[in-house]
Backbone as CSV, one residue per row, in Angstrom:
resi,resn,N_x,N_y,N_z,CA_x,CA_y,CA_z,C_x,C_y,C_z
1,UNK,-28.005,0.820,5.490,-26.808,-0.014,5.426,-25.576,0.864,5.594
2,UNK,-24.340,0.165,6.275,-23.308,1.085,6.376,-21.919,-0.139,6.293
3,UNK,-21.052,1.131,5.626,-19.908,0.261,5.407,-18.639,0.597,5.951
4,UNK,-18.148,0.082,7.099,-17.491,0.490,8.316,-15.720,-0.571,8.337
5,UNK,-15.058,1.085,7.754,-13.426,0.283,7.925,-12.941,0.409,8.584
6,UNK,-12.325,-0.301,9.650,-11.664,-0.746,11.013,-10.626,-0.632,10.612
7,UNK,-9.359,0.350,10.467,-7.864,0.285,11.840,-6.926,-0.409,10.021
8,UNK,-7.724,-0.488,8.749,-6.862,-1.264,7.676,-5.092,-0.299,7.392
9,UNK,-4.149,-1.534,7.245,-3.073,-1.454,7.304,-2.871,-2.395,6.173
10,UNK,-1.801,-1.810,5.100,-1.449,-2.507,4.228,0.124,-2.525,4.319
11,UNK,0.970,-3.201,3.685,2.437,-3.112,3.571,2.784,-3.725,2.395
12,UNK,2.993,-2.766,1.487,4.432,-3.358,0.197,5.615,-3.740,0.460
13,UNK,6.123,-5.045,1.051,7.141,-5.504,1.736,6.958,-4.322,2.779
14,UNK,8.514,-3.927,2.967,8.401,-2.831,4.288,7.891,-1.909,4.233
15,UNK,7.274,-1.229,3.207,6.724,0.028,2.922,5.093,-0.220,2.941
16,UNK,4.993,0.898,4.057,3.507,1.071,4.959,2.421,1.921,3.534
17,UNK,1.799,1.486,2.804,1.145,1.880,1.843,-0.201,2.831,2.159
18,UNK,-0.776,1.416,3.515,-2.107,2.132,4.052,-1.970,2.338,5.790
19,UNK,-2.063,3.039,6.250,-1.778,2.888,7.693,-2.861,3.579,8.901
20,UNK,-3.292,2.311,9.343,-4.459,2.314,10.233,-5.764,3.500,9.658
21,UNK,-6.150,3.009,8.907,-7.180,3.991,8.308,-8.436,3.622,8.411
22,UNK,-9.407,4.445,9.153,-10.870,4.037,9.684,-11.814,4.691,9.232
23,UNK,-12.630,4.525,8.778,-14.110,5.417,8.186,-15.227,4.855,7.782
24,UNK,-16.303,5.441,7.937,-17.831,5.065,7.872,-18.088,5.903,7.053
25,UNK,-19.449,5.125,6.098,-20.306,5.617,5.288,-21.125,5.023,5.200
26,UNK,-22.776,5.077,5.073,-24.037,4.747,5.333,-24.694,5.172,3.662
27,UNK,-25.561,4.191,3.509,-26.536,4.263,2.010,-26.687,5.482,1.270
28,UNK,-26.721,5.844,0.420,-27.248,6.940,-0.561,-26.167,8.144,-0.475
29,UNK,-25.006,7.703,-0.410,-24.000,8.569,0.087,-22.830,8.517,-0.809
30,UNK,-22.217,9.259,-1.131,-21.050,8.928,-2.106,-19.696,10.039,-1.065
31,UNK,-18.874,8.781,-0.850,-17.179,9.262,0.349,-16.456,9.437,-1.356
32,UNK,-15.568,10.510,-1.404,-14.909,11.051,-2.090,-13.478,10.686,-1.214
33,UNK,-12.705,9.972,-2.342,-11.104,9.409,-1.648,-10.252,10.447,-2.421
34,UNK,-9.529,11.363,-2.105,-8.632,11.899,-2.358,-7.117,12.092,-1.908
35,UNK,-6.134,12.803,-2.428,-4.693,12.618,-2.062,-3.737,12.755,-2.880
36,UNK,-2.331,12.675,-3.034,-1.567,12.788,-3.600,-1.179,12.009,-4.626
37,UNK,-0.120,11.159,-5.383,0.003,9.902,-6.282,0.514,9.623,-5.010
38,UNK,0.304,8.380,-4.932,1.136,7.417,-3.896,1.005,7.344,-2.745
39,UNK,-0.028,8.284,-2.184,-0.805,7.955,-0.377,-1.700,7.190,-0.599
40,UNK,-2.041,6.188,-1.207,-2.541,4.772,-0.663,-4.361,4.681,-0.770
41,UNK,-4.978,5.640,-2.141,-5.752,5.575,-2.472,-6.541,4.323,-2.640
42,UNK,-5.597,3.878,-4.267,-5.962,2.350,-4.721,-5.683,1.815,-3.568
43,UNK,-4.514,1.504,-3.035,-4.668,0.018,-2.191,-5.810,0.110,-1.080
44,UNK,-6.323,1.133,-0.616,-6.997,0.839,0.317,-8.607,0.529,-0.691
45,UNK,-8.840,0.702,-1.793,-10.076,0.253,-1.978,-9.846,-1.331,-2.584
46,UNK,-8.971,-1.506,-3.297,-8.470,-2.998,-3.143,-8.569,-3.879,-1.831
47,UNK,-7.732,-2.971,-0.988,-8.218,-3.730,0.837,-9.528,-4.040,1.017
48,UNK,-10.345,-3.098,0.743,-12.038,-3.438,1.099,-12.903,-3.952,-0.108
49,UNK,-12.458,-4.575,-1.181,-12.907,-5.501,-1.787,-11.920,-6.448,-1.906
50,UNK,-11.366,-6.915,-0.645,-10.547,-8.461,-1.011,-9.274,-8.419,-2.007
51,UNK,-9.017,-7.816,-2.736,-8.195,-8.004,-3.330,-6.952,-7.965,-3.348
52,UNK,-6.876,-7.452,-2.215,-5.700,-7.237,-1.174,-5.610,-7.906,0.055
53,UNK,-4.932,-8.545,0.663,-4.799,-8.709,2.074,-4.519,-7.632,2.732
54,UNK,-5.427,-6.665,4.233,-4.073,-6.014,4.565,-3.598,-6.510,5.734
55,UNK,-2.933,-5.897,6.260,-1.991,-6.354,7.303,-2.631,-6.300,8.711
56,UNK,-3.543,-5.127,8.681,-4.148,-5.398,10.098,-5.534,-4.567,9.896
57,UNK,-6.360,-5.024,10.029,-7.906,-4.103,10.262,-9.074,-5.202,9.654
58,UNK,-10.230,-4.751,9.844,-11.234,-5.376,9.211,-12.286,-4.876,8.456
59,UNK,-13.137,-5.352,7.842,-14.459,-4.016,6.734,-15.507,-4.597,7.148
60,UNK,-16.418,-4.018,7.322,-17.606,-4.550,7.671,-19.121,-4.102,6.602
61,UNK,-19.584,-4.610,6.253,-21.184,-4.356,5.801,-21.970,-4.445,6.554
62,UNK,-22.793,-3.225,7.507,-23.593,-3.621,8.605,-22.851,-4.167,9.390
63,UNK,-23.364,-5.834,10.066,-22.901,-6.783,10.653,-22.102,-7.967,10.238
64,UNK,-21.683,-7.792,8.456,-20.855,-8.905,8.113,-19.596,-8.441,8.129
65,UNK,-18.662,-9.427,8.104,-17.342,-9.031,8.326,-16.765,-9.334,6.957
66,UNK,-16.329,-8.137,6.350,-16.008,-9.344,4.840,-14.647,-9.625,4.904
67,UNK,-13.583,-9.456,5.445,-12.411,-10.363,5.606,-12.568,-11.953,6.128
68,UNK,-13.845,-12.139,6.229,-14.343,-13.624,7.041,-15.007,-14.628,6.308
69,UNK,-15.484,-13.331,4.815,-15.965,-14.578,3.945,-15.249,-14.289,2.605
70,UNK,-15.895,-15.234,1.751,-15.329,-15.942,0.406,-15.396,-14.796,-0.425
71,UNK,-14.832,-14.500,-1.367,-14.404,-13.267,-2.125,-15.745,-13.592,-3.196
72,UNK,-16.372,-14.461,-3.848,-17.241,-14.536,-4.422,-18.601,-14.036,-3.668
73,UNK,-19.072,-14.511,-2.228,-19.683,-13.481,-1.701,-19.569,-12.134,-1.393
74,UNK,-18.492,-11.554,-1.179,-17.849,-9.902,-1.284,-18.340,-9.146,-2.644
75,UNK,-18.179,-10.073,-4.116,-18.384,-9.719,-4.873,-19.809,-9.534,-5.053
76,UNK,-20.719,-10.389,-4.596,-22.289,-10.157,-4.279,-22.970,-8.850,-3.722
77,UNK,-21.814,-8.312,-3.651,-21.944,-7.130,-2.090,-21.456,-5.692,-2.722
78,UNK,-19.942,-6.030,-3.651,-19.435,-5.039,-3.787,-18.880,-4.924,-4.752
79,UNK,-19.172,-3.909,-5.790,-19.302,-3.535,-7.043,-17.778,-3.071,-7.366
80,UNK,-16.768,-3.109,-8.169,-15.907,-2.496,-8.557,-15.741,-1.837,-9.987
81,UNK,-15.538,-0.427,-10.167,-15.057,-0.332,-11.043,-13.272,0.449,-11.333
82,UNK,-12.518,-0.046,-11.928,-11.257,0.065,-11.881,-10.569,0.997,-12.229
83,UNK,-9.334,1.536,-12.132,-8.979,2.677,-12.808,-8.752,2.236,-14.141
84,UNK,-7.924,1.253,-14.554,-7.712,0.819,-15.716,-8.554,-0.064,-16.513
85,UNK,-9.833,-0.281,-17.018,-10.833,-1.219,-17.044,-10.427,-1.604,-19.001
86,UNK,-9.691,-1.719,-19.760,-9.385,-1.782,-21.083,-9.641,-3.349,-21.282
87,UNK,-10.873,-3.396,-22.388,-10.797,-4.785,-22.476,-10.588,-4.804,-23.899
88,UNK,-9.599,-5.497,-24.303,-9.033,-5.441,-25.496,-9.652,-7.121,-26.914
89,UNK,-10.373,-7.699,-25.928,-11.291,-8.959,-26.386,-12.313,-8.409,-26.839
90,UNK,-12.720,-8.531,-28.228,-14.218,-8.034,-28.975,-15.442,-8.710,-28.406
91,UNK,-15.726,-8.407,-27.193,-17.011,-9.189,-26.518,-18.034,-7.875,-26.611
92,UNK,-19.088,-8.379,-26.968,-20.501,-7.446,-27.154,-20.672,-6.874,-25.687
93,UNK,-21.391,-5.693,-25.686,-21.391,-4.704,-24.460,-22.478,-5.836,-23.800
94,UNK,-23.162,-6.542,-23.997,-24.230,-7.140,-23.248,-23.670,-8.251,-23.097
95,UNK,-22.170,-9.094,-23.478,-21.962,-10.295,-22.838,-20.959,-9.937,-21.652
96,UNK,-20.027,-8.244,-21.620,-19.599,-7.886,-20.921,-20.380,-7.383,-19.662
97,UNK,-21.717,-6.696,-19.680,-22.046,-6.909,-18.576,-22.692,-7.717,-18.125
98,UNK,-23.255,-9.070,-18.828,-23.255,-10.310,-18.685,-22.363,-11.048,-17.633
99,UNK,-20.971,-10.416,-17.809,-20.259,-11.269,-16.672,-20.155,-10.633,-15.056
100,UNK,-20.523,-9.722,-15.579,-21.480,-8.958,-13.628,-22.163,-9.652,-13.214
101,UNK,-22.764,-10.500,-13.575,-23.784,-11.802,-12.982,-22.565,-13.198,-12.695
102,UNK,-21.724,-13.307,-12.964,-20.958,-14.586,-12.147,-21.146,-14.900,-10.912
103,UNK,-20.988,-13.957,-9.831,-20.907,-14.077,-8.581,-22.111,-14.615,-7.773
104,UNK,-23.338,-14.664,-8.997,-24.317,-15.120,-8.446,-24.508,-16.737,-9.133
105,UNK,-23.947,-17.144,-9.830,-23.951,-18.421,-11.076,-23.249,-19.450,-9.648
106,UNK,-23.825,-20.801,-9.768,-22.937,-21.743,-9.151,-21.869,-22.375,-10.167
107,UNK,-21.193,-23.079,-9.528,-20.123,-23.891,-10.322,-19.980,-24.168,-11.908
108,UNK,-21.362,-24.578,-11.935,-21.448,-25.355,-13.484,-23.088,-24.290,-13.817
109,UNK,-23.391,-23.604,-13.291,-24.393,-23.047,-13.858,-24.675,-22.376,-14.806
110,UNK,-25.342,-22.252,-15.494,-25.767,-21.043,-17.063,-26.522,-19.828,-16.383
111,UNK,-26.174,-19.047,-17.147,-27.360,-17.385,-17.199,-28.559,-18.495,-17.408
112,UNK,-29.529,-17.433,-16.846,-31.094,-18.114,-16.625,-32.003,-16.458,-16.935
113,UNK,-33.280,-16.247,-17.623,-34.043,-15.105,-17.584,-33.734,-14.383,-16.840
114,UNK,-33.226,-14.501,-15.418,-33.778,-13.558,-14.408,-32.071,-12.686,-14.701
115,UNK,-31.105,-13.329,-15.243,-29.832,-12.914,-15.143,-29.999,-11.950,-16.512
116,UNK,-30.444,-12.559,-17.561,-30.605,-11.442,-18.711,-31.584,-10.397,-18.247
117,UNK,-32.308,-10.413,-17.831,-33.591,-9.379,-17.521,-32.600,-8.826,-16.384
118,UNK,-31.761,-8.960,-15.621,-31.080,-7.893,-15.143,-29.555,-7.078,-15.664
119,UNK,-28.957,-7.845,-16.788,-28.389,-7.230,-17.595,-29.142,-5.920,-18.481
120,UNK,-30.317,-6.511,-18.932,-31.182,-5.169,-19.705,-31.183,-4.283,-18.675
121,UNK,-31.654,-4.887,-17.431,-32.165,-3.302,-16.602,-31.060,-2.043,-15.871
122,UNK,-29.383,-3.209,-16.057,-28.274,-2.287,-15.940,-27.762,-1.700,-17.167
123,UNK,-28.135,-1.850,-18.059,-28.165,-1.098,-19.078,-28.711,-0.658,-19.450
124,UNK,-30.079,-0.063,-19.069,-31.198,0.901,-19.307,-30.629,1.675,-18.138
125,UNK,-30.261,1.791,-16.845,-29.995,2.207,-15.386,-28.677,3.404,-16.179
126,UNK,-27.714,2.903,-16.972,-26.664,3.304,-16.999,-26.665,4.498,-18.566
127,UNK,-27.868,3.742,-19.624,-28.038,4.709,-20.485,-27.287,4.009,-21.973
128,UNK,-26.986,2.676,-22.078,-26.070,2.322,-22.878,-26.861,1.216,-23.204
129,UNK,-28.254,0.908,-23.147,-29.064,-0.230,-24.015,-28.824,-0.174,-25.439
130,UNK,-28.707,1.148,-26.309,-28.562,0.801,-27.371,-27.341,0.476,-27.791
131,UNK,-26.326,0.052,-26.991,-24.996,-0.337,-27.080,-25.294,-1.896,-27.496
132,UNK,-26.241,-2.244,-26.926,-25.862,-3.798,-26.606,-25.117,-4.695,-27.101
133,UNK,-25.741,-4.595,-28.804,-24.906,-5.391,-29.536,-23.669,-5.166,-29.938
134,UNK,-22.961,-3.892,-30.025,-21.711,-3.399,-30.149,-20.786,-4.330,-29.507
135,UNK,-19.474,-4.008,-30.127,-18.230,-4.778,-29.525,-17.552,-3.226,-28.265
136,UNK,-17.240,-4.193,-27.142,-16.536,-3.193,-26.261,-15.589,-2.456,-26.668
137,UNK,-15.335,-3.073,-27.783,-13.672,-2.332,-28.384,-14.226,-1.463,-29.694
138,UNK,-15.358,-1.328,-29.522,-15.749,0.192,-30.770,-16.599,1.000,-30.126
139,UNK,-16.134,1.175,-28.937,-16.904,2.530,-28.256,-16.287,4.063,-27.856
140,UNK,-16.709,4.605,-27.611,-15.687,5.493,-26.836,-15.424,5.539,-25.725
141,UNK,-14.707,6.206,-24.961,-14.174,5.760,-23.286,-14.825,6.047,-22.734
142,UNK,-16.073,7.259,-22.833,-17.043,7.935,-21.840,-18.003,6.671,-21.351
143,UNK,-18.355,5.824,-23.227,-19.715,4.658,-22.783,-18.871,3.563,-22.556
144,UNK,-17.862,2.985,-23.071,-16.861,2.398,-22.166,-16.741,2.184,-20.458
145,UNK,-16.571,3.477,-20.061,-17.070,3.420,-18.667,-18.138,3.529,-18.012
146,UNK,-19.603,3.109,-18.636,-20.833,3.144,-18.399,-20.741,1.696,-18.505
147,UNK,-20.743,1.155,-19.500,-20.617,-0.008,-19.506,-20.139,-0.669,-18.374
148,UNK,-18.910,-0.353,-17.883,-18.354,-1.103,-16.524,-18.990,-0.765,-15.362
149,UNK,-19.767,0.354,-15.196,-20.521,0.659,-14.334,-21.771,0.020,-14.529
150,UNK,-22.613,-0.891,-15.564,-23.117,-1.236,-15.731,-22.724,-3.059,-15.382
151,UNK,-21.848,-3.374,-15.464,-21.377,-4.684,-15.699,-21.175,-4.845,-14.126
152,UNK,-20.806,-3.492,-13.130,-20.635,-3.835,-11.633,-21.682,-3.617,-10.999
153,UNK,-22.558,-3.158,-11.464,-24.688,-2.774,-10.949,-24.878,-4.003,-11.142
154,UNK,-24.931,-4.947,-12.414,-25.250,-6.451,-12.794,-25.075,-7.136,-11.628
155,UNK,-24.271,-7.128,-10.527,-23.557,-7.757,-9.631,-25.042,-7.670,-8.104
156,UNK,-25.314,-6.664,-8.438,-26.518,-6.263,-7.505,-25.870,-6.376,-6.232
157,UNK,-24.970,-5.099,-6.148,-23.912,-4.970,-5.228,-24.569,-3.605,-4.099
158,UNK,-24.190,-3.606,-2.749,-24.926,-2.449,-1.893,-23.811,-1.761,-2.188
159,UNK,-22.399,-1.981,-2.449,-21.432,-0.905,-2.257,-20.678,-0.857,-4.153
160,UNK,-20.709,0.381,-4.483,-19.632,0.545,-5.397,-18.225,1.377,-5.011
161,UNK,-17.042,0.683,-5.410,-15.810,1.357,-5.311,-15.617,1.186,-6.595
162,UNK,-15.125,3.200,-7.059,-15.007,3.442,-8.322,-13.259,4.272,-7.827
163,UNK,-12.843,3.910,-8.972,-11.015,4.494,-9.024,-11.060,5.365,-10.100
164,UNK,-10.844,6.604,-9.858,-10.649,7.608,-10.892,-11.497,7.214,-11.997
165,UNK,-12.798,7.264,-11.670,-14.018,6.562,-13.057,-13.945,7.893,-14.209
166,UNK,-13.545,8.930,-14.060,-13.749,9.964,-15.057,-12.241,10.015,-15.231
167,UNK,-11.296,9.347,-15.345,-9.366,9.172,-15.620,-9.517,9.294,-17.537
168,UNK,-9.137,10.223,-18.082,-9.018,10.337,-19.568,-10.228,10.590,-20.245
169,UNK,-11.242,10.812,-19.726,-12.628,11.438,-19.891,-12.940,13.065,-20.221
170,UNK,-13.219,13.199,-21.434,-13.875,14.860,-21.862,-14.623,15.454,-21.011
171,UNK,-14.612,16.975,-20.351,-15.528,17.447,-19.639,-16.448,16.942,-19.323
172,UNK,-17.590,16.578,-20.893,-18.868,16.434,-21.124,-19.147,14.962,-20.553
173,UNK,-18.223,14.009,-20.550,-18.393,12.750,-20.701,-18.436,12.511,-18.375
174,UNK,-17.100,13.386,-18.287,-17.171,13.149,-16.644,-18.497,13.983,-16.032
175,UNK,-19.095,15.093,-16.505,-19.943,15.423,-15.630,-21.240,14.894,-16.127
176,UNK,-21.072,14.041,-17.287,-22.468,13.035,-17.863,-22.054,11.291,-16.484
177,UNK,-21.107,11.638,-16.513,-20.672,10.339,-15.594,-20.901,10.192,-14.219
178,UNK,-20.508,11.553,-13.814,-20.968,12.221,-12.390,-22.481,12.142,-11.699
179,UNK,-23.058,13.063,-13.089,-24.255,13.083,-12.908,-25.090,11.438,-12.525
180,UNK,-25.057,10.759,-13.655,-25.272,9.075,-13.704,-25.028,8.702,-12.247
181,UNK,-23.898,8.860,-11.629,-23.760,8.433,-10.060,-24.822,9.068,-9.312
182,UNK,-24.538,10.360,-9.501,-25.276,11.282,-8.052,-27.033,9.920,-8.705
183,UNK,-27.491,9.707,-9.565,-28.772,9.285,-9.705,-28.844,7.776,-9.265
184,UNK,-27.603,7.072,-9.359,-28.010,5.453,-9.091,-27.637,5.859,-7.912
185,UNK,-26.975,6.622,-6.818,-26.839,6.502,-5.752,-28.601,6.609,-4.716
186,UNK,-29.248,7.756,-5.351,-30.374,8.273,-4.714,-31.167,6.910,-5.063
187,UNK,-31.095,6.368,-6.307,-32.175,5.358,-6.484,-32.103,4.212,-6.284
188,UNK,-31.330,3.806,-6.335,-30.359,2.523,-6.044,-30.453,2.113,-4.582
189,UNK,-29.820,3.683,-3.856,-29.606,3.503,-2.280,-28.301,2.650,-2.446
190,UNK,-27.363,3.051,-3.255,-25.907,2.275,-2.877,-25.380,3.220,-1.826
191,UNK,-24.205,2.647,-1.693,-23.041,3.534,-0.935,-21.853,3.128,-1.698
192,UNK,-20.957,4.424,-1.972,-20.199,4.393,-3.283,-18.544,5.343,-2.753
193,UNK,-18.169,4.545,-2.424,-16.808,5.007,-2.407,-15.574,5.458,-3.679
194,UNK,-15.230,6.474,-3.913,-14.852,6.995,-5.316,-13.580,7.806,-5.145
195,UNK,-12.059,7.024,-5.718,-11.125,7.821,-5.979,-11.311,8.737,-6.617
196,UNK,-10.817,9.891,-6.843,-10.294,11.194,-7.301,-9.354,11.646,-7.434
197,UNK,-8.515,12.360,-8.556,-7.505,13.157,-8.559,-7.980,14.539,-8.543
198,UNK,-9.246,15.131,-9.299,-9.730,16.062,-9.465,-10.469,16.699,-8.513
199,UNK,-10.428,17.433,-7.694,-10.863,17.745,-6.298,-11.984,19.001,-6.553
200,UNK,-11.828,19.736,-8.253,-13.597,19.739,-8.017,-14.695,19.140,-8.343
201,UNK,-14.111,18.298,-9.057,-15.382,17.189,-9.369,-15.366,16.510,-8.014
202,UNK,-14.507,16.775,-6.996,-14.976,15.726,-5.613,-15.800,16.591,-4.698
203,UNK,-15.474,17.998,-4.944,-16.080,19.099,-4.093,-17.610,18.910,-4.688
204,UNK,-18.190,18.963,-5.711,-19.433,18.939,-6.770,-19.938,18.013,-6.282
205,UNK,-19.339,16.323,-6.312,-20.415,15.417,-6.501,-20.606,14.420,-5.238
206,UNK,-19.180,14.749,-4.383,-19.036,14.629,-2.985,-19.875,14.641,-1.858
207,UNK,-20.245,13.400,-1.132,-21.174,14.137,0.161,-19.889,14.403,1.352
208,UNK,-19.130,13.636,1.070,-17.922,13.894,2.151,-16.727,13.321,1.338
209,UNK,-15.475,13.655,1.944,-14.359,13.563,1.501,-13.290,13.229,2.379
210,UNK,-12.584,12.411,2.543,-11.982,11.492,2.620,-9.944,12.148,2.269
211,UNK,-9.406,12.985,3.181,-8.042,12.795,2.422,-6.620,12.154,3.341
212,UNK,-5.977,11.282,1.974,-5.131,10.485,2.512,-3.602,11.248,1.893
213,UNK,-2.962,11.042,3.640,-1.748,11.357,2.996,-0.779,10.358,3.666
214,UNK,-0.171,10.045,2.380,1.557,9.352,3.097,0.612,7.644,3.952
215,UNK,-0.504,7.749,3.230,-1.338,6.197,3.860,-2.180,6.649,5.023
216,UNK,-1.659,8.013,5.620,-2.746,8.359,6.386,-4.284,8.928,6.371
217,UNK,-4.728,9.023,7.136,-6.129,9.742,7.040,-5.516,11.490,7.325
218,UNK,-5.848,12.369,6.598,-5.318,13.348,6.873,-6.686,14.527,7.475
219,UNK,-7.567,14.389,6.860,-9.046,14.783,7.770,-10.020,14.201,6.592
220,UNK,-11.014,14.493,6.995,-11.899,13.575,6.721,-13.148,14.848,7.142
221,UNK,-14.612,15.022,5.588,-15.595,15.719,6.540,-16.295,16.283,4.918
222,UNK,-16.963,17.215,4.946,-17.411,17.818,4.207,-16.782,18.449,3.612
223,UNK,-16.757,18.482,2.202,-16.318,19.106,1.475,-15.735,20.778,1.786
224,UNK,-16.517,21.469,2.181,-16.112,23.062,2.607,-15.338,22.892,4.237
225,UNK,-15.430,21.517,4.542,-14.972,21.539,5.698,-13.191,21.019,5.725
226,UNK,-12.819,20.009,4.657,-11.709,19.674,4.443,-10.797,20.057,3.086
227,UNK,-11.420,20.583,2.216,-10.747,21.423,0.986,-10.817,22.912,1.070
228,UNK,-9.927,23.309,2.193,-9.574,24.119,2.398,-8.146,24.799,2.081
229,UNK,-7.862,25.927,1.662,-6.721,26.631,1.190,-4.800,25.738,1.819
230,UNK,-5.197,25.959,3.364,-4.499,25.377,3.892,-4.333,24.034,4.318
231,UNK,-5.826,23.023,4.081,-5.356,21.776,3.887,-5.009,21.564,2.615
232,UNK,-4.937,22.071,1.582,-4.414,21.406,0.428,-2.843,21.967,0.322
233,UNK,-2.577,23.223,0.734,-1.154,23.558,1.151,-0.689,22.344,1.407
234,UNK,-0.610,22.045,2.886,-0.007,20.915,3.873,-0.140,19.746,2.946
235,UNK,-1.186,19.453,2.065,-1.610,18.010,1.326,-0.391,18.016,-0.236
236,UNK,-0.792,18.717,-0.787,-0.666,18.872,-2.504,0.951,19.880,-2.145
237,UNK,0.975,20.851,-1.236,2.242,21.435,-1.351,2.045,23.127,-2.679
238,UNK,0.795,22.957,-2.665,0.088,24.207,-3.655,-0.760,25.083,-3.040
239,UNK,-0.237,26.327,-3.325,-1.357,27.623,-3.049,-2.172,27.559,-4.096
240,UNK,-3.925,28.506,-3.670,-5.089,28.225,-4.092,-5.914,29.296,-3.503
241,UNK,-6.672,29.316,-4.705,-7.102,30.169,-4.517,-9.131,29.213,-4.786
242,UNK,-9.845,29.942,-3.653,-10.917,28.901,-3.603,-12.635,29.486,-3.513
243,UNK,-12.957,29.633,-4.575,-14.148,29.915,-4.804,-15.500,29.299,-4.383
244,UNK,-17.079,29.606,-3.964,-17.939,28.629,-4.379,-18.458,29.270,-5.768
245,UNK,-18.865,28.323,-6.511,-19.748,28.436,-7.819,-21.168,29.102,-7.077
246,UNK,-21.389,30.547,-8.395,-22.879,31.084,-8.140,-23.875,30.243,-8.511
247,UNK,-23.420,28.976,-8.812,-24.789,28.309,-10.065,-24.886,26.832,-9.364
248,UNK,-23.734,26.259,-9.733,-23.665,24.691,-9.127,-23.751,24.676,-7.228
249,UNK,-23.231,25.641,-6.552,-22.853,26.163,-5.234,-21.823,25.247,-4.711
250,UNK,-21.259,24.491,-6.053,-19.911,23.964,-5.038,-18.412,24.483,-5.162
251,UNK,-17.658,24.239,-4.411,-16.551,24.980,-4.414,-15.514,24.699,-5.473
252,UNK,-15.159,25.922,-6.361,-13.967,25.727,-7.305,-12.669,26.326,-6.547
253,UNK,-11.707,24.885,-6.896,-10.257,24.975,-6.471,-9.482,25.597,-7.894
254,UNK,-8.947,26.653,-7.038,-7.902,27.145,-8.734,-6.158,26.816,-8.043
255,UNK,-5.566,26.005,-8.648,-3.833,26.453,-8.110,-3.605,27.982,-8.632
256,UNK,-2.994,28.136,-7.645,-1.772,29.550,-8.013,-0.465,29.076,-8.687
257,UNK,0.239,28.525,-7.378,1.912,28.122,-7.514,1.871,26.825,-6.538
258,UNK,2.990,26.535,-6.513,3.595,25.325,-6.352,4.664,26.192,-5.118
259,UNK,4.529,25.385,-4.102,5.475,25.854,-2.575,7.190,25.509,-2.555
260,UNK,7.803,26.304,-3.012,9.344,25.832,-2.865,9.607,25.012,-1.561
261,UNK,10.207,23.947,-2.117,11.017,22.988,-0.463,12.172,23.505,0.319
């Protein structure tokens, strides 16, 4: 399966947010979105789950076009998890990912076995079964965001788009989080598109990378191929100094300084 963005253009009134931005990614693969604050990360994964109109381009799954159908089928398809996901309503971790199954419920329909028996199995998938009965609002943020990764698997989606999923997360908790991906990706066979601010956790868990600047595509490729000294100069406006790890073998970014204007 592959998930193919055509030419998307967004606009905040006059201001060009996303601009003509095109890229492919195919099953068991995780695209690393990176960039500055304000080159057009979020909106473009908003664009490719509907939640956005943009202004000109189209997304495709395979051969469906999802600007062509109903946002409740999109949601069948495509998993979100958010940068800001705070649910401040005392709902039990199992009625929250309980509502990952809507998109498949008709109008007036109830959960049925097959919908609970796949709530258990995204919460065995994610590591947070013994959460179940807990309230969302007495956890910590690490299983917090398992949970939502669990509640967007419920959805039995081919694509996940995750927004800064490790944003306010302890070492231990993002590379327990990381890890969890690199495994539902291989087993799953999703394809998982994933903001970043942190560019070595994108270098680490990255099959390719993705950088946007100013709404553009600024290159696009493998990790050792586009986090390079001098693309992050031109990108971030920071010297760097750029290692690979003897152990993990992926590349650590260190800043130096910051480039006078």
């Amino acid at each position: 399966m592959q998930l193919k963005v055509r030419d998307i253009s967004f606009y905040y009134d006059s201001f060009k947010a996303v601009d003509r931005v095109s890229f492919e990614v195919k099953s068991g693969l995780i695209l690393g979105i990176v960039g500055p604050n304000g080159s057009g990360k979020t909106t473009l994964l908003r664009c490719i789950n509907k939640a956005l109109k943009p202004k000109t381009g189209t997304v495709f799954l395979d051969d469906i076009n999802l600007v062509l159908i109903k946002q409740k089928e999109v949601a069948q398809k495509i998993g979100v998890v958010p940068q800001n996901s705070i649910n401040r309503f005392p709902f039990t971790v199992f009625d929250i990912v309980l509502m990952g199954r809507f998109p498949h419920l008709g109008r007036f329909e109830k959960e049925t076995e097959k919908d609970f028996d796949m709530v258990q199995r995204c919460l065995k998938l994610t590591g947070v079964e013994r959460l179940a009965s807990r309230l969302i609002t007495e956890i910590s943020g690490g299983e917090h965001q398992k949970v939502i990764i669990a509640k967007a698997l419920a959805q039995e989606p081919k694509v996940l788009l995750l927004d800064e999923p490790t944003l306010h997360l302890d070492i231990n908790y993002q590379i327990e989080l990381l890890d969890l991906l690199k495994i539902l990706v291989r087993d799953e066979n999703l394809i998982v598109v994933m903001v970043s601010h942190d560019l070595n956790l994108a270098a680490r868990y990255c099959d390719r990378i993705l950088i946007l600047k100013e709404g553009k595509i600024f290159q696009v490729g493998l990790p050792e191929e586009v986090l390079t000294r001098q693309c992050i100069k031109e990108v971030y406006g920071v010297e760097t100094e750029i290692i690979r790890s003897p152990t993990a073998g992926s590349l650590n970014i260190f800043p130096v300084c910051t480039i006078k204007k």
